[in-house]
Structure formats: C-alpha cells, structure tokens
C-alpha positions as CSV (number, residue, x, y, z in Angstrom):
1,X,92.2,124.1,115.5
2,X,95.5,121.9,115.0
3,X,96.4,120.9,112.0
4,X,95.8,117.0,111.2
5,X,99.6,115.5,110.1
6,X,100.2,111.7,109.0
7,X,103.4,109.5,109.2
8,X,104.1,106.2,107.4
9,X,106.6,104.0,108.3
10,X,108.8,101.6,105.8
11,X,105.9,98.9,106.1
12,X,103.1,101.6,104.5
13,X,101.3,101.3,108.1
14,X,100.8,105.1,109.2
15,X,98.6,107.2,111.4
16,X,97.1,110.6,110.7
17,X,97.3,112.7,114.1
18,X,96.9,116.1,115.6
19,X,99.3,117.3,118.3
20,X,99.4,120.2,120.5
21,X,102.1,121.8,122.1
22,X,104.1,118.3,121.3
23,X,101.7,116.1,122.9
24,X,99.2,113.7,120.6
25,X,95.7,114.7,121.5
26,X,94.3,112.1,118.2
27,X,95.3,109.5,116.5
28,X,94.0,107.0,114.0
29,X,96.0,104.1,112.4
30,X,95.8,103.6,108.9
31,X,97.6,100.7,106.3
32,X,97.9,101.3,102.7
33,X,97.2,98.6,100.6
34,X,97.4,98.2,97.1
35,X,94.4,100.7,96.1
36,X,93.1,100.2,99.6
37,X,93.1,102.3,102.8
38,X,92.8,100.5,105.8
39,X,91.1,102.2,109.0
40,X,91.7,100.4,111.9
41,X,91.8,102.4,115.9
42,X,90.7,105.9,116.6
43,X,91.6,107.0,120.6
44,X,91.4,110.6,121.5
45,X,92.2,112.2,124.6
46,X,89.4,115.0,125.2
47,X,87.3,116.5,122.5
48,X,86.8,112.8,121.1
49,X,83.9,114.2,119.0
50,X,85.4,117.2,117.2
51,X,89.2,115.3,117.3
52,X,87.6,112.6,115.4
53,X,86.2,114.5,112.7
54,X,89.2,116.3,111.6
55,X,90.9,112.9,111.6
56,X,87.8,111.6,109.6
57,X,87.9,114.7,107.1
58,X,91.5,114.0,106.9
59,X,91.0,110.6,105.9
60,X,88.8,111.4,103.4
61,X,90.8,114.0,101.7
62,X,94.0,111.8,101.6
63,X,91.6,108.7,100.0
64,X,90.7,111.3,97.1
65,X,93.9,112.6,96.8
66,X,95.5,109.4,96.2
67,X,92.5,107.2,94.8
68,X,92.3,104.6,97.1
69,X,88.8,102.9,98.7
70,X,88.5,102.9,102.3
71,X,88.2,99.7,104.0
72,X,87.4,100.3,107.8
73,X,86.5,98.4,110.9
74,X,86.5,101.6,113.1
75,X,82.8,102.2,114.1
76,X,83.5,106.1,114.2
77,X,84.3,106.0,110.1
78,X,81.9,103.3,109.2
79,X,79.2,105.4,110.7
80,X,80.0,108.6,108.9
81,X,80.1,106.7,105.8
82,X,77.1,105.1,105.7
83,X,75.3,108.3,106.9
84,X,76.3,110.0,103.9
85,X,77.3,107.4,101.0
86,X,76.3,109.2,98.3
87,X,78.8,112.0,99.4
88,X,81.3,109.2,99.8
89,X,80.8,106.8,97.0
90,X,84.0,108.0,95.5
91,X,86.3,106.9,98.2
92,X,83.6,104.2,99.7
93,X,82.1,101.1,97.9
94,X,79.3,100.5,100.9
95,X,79.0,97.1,102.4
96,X,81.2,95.6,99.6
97,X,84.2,96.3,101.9
C-alpha cells in the first residue's frame, strides 16, 4: 500500500495524496481554517474504493492530530462520517457543519 502524503501551500489550501512510481493515483483537497478542516474533491484513478479510504483514514488522523472539526461537502467523507459518528464525534460535530 502507498503511503498517503499532504502538501499545503502558503494560502493553508493543501491536498493529502498517494503516488506511485511518481504518478498521483489519489487525491483529496483540503483548506485549513481556523479550527476547521475543509473537505472539498476526492478523484481517484483506479482502486477509487480502497484509494479513498486511506485518504479518508488519513484525514481523520490529521483532524485528531491537530484538533480541528471537519467540515465536508465531499459525499465519500460525509458518508463515512455519519455511518459511524459516535467513532467520529471527536473530529465531527454531525449536521451542525
């Protein structure tokens, strides 16, 4: 499995993504702001299903990390939210967002 990596750029917009062999296989587009991290886009090129969890588990360990609530409009991480907020409630204040 490759190992999920993120980038931010001066603006605190970012993206955690998994490469292979150079070439971006995953990618989802994040902003951090103030205590809040912002989901936006998730495209994958093959695997779309396994791809997306890393990036979701990713996601998730990053929020903790850092203490921020996760504000998303991406279907993929709404979904796996709401599925499991009680596992989430940490990093996810339900329909609030």
């Amino acid at each position: 499995m490759d190992e999920v990596k993120l980038k931010f750029n001066q603006d605190a917009r970012g993206i955690f993504f998994i490469e292979s062999n150079g070439e971006q296989l995953a990618k989802i587009d994040i902003d951090v702001i103030n205590s809040n991290l912002v989901v936006h886009e998730m495209n994958a090129r093959e695997n779309e299903d396994l791809l997306y969890l890393q990036l979701f588990e990713a996601l998730i360990s990053y929020a903790r990390e850092h203490y921020l609530k996760i504000i998303t409009t991406n279907r993929f991480v709404y979904k796996k939210l709401t599925d499991r907020s009680d596992q989430y409630a940490d990093v996810w204040d339900g329909d609030a967002d």
